[in-house]
ZADREN-795746 format. One record per atom (N, C-alpha, C): y, z, x. Coordinates in pm, whole numbers, plus 50000, padded with zeros to 5 digits. Atoms other than C-alpha are relative to their C-alpha. Layout:
N
YZX;...
! end
This chain:
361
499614998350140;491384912951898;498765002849914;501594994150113;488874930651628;499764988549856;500185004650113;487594912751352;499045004749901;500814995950101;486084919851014;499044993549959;501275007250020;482784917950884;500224983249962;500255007150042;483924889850701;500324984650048;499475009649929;485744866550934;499594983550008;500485013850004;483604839650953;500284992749838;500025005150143;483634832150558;501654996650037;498945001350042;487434833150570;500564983650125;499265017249878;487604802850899;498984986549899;500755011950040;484594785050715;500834997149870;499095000650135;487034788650382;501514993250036;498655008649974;490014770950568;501635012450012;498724994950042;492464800950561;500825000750162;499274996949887;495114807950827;499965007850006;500074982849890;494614832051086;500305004950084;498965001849877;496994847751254;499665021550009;500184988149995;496764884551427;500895009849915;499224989450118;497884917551196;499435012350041;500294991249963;497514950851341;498725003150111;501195003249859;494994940551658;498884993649873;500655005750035;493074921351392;499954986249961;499495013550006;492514888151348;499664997549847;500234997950148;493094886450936;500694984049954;499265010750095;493834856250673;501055003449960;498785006350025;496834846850602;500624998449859;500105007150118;496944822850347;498584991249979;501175012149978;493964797950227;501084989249876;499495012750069;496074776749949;501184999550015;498295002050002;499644786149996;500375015249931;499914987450027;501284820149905;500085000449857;499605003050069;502514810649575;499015002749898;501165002450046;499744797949438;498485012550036;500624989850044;497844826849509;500115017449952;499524987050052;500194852949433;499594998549805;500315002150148;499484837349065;499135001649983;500984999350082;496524836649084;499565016249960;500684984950028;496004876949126;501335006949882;499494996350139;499014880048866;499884999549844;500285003050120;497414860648626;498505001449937;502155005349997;493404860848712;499645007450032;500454988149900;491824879448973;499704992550143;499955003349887;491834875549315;499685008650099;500504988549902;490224891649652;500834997550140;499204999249824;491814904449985;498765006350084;500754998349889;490004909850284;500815012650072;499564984849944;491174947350381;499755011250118;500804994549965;488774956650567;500945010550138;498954990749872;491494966650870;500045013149975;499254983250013;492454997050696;499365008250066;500634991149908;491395028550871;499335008249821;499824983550081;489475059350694;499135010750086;500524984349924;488645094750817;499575005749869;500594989150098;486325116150607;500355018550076;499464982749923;487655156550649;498925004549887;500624987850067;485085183750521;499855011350053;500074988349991;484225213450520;500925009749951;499684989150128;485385248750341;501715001950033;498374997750001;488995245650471;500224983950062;499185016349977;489285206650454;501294998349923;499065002450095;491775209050157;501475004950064;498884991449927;494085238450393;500674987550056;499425010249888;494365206850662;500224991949920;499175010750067;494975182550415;501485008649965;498444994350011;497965203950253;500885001250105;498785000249876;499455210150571;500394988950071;499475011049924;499735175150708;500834990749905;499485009650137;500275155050370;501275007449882;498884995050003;503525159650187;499605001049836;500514996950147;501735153449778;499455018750048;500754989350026;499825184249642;498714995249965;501465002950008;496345177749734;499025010849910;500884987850087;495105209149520;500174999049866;499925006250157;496025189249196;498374990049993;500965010950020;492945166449278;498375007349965;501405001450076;489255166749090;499304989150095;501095009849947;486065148949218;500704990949942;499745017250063;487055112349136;501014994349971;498645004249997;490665112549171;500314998850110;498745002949863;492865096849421;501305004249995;498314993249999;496745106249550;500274993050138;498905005149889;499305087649710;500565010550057;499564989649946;500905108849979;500504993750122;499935004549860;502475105850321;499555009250082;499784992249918;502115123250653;501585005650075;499184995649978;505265140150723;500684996050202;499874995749887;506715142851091;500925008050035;498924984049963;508795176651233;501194994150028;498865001349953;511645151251299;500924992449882;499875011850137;512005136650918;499504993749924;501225011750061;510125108550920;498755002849930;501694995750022;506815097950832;498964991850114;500895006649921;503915090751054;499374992049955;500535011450015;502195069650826;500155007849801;500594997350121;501455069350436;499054993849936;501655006450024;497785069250294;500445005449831;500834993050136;496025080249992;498785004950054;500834990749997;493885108849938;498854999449938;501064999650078;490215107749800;499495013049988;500824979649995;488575142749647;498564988449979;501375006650025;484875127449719;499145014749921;500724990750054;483695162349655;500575015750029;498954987649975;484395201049653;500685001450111;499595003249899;484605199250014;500174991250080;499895017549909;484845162650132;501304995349928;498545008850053;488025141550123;499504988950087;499885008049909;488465107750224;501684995150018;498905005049897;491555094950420;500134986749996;499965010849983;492635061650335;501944993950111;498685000349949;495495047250614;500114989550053;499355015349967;497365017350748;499134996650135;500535012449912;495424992350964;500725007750202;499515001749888;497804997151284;500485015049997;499734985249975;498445033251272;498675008750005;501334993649990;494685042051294;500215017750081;500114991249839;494705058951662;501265012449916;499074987850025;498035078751543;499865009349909;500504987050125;497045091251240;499005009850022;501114991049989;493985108051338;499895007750152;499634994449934;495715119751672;500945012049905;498784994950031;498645134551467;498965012949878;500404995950141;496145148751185;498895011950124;500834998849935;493615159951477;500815013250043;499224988449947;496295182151664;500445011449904;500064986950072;496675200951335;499315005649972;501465000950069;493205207651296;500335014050031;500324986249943;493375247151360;499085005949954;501054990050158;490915251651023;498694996650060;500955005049941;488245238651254;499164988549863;500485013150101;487495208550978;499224995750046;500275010049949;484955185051045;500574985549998;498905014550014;486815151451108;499244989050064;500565010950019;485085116751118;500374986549974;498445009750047;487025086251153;498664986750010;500585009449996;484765061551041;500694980049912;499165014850035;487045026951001;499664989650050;500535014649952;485185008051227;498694992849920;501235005150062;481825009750995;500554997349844;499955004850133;483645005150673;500494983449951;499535011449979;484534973750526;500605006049784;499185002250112;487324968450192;500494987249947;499605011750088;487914944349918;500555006149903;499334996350123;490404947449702;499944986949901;500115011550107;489724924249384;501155005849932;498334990750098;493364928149189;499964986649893;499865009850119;494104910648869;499525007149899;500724996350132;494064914048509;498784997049986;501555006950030;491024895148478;498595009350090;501034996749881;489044918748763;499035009049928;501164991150056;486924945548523;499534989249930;500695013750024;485974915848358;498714991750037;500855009149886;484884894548641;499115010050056;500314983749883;483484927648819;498325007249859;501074987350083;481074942848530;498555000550014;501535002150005;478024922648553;499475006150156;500554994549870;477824937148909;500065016950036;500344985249988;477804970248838;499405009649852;500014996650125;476194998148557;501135010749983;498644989350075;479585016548548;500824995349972;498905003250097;482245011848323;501244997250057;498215003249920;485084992048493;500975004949941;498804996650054;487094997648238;500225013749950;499934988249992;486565033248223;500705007350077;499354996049875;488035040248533;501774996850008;498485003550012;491745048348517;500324998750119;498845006549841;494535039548788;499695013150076;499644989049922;494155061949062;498675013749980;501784993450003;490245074848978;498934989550070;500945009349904;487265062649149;498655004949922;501315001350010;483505060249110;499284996850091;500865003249872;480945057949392;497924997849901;501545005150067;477815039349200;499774986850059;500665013149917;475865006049218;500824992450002;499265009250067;477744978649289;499334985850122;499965009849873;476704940649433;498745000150004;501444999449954;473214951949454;499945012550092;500054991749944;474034982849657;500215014449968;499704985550103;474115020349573;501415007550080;498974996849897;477095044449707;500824995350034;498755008649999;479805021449660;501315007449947;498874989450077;483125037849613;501364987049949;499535006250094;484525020149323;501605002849952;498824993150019;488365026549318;501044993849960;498585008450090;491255017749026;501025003650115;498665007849886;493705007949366;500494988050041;499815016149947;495474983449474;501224999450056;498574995849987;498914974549587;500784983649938;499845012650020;499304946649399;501125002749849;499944995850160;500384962549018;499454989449905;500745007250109;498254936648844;498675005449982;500974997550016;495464958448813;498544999050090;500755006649904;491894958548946;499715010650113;500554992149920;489904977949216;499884997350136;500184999349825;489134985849606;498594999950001;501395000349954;485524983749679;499845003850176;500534991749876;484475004950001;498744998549999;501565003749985;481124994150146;499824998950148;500044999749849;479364997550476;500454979550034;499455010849945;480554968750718;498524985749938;501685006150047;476314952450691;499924996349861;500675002050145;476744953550309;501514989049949;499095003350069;479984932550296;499944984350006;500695014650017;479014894850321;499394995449841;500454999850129;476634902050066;500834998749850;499095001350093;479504916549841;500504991849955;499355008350016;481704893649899;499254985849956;500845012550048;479274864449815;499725003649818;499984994550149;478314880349488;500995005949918;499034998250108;481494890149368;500924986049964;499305007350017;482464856849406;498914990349894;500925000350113;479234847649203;500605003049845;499364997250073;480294865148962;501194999649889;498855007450084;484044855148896;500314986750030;499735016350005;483524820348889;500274996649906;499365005350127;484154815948551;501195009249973;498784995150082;486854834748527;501664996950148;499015009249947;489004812948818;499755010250141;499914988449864;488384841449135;500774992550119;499995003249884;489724831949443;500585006950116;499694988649874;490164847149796;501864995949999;498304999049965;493474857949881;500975009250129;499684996449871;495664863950193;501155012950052;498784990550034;497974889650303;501334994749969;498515003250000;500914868850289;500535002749868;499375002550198;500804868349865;499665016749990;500344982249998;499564908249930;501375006050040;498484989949957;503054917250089;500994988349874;499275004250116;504754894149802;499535006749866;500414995250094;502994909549540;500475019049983;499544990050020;503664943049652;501455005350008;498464998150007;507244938649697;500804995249876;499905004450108;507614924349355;500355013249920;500254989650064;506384959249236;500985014750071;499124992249872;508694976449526;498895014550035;500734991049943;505984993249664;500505000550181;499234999949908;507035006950020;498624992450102;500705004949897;505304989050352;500225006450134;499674995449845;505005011150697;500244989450079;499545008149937;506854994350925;500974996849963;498605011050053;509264980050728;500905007549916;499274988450054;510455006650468;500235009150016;500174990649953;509195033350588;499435002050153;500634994549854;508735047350938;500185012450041;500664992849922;508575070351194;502045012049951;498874998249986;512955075451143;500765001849823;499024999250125;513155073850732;498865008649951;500754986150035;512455106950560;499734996049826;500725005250130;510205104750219;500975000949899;498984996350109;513485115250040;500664987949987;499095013449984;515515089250164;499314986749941;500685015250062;512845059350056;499575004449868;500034998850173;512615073049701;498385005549974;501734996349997;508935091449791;500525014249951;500154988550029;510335123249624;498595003149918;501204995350079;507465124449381;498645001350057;501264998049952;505125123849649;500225013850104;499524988049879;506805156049823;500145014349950;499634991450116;505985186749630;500485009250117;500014986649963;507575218649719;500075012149981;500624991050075;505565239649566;498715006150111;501414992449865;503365245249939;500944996950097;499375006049869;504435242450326;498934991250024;500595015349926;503605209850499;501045000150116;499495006349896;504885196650799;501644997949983;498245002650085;508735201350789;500504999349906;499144998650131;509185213150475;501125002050015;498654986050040;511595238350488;501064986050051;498725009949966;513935205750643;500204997449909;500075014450104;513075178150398;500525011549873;499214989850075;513855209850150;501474999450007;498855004549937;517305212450290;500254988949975;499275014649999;517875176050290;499894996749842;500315003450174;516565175849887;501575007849987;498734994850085;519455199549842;501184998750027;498625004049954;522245190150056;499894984649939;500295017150059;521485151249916;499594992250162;499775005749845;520925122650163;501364990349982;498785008949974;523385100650276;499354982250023;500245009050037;521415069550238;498395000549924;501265003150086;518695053350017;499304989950014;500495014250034;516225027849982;500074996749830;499485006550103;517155005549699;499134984849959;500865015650039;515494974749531;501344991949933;498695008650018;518184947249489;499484982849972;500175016650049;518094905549332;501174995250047;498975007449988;520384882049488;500664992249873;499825007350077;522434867849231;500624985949986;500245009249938;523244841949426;498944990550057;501435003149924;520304816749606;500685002250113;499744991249832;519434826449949;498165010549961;501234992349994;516244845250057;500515013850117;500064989449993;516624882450160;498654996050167;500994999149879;514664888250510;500135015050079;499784986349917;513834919750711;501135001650103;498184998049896;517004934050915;501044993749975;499255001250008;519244915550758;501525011749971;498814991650020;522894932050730;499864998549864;499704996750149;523644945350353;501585003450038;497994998450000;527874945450311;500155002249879;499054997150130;530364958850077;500804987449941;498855016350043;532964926749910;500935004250125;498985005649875;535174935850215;499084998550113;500184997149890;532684932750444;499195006350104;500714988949925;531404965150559;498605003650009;501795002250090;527864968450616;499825015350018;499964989550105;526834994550433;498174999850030;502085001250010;522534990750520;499364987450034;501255007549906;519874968550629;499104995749912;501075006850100;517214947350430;498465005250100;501634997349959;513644962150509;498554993849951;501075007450046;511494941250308;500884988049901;499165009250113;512924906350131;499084986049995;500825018950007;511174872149975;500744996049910;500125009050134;511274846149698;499145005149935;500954994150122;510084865049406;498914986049970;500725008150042;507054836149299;500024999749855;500144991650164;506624859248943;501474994349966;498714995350040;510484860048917;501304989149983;499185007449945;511894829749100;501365003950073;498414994549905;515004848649302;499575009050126;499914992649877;515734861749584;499535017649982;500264988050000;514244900349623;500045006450109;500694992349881;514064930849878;500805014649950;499734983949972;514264967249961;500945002150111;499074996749926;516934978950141;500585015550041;499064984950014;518585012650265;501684999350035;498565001950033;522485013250140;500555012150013;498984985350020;524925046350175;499685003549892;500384993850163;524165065749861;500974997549893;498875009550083;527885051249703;499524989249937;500395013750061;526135018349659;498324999749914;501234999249993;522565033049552;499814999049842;500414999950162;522885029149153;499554987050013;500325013550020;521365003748969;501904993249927;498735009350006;523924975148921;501354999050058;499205004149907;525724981449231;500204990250078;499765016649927;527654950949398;499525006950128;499695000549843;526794948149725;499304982249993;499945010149939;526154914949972;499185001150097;501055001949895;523364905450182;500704984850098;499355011349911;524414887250501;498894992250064;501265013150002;522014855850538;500924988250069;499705008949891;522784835550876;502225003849988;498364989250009;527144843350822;500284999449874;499164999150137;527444839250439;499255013349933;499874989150111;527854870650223;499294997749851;500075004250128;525604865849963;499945008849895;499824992050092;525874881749621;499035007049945;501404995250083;523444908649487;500345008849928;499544986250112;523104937049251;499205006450012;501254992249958;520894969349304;499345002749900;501074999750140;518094971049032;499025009450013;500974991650031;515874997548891;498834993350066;501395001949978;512124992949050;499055002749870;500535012049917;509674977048989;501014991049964;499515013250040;511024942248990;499354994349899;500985008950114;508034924048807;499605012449909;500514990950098;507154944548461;498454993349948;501565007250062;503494940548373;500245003649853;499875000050140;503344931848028;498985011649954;
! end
């Protein structure tokens, strides 16, 4: 099992550690709850470092991005990022990253932890533009600091303007004591707050000094468990669970990341399927009943019929109720449609709700 630079801080810090994509990652260190608040209300750091990234350059890096990724990568400027997926010729998606424009001809490749190897097989076999491709995920290391409170806590450690930096732009300056830091308004949290990208050697350090730093303003490390509650709050989708290899970007509500205004990877289908409609959706739904929502559960009609599948479900913390994502027949896909989540044999009562769940004030 691999571990990240930072591993040791997080066993000498008491957290639970249990494996997550061949890595051995924290958990929790106080309880989920209690630290989903704290990055809703404060600021708080995750230990990320799993994620994969591939740098693509050269004079037809942008061609191979368009053709694998389903956004429009030729909307992006130095210092902007883009959500996007990778498509696959049978629907699906192989994985979904975000896009970095580092420069005219450099991109970086940000992608899920446990889909490393595939992504950069699947991205590799399209290479025909002869790209240079560089999958450097084992030397990077990621912290995401999220929270209102994080440009704040974050300034005295750098001379660029945290709060300059909108959602979904980046900066690569000093940060920590180090130069070449790529400074990026992301997260998957919606409480705000940045990604920090730093070699693996420079992340100890970081992490020691950013915790320097937001000590007065309450910081504390935080685990994935309040990272997949936080982002399901905001109904952000999770590979694996919302999305995979079998649900097409239409069907999980990723139209806005699917222009077709270029070819990519099975357009001309996913085209077709935009205009014939689909026949099911992913949906964000509140029990209005108690009861907790769990992955694979059955979703039913009042007689019964199941009608879809729960793909992501908790105890809102922010919200207090039951929450999850689900894919329902497209009949049941408005907001404030009845349907019934089946939890051990009782039918419990829900209603399908506009996304996000939690509204940041």
């Amino acid at each position: 099992m691999k571990t990240t630079p930072l591993n040791d801080i997080h066993e000498k810090l008491g957290a639970k550690m249990l494996p997550f994509a061949g890595y051995n990652m924290p958990i929790t260190y106080e309880g989920v709850n209690a630290e989903h608040e704290t990055v809703r209300n404060g600021v708080g750091v995750f230990d990320v470092s799993h994620m994969g990234e591939f740098i693509l350059s050269g004079p037809k890096a942008l061609d191979l991005i368009q053709k694998v990724t389903s956004n429009d990568a030729s909307t992006l400027t130095v210092g902007r990022a883009q959500y996007s997926c990778l498509p696959n010729n049978d629907g699906g998606i192989v994985d979904d990253l975000i896009v970095y424009k580092m420069a005219e001809e450099k991109y970086l490749l940000v992608v899920n932890a446990s889909n490393i190897e595939k992504d950069w097989n699947w991205i590799s076999q399209h290479n025909e533009f002869g790209v240079a491709m560089e999958n450097i995920s084992d030397d990077m290391a990621l912290l995401a600091i999220q929270g209102p409170k994080a440009a704040e806590a974050m300034q005295s450690l750098t001379s660029v303007d945290l709060s300059a930096i909108k959602y979904y732009h980046f900066e690569v300056g000093d940060f920590a004591g180090f130069d070449d830091v790529i400074i990026s308004a992301t997260g998957y949290t919606g409480s705000g707050g940045f990604e920090i990208y730093c070699r693996n050697e420079q992340a100890v350090q970081i992490w020691n000094k950013v915790f320097e730093a937001g000590s007065t303003f309450g910081i504390k490390p935080i685990g994935l468990a309040a990272r997949d509650t936080l982002r399901l709050e905001m109904g952000f989708c999770l590979y694996g669970n919302d999305i995979d290899d079998t649900t097409s970007p239409l069907e999980a509500g990723l139209g806005w990341i699917t222009k077709f205004t270029k070819d990519f990877t099975n357009s001309e289908n996913l085209k077709q399927q935009k205009e014939a409609g689909v026949t099911k959706k992913l949906v964000g739904f509140e029990l209005v009943e108690r009861g907790v929502p769990r992955h694979d559960y059955e979703i039913v009609d009042k007689d019964g019929n199941v009608i879809g599948k729960v793909t992501s479900g908790t105890q809102a913390p922010s919200l207090n109720k039951g929450i999850g994502l689900g894919y329902v027949t497209t009949e049941f896909a408005a907001p404030d449609s009845e349907i019934f989540i089946r939890i051990r044999k009782n039918d419990v009562a829900a209603k399908v709700v506009k996304l996000p769940f939690y509204k940041v004030n």
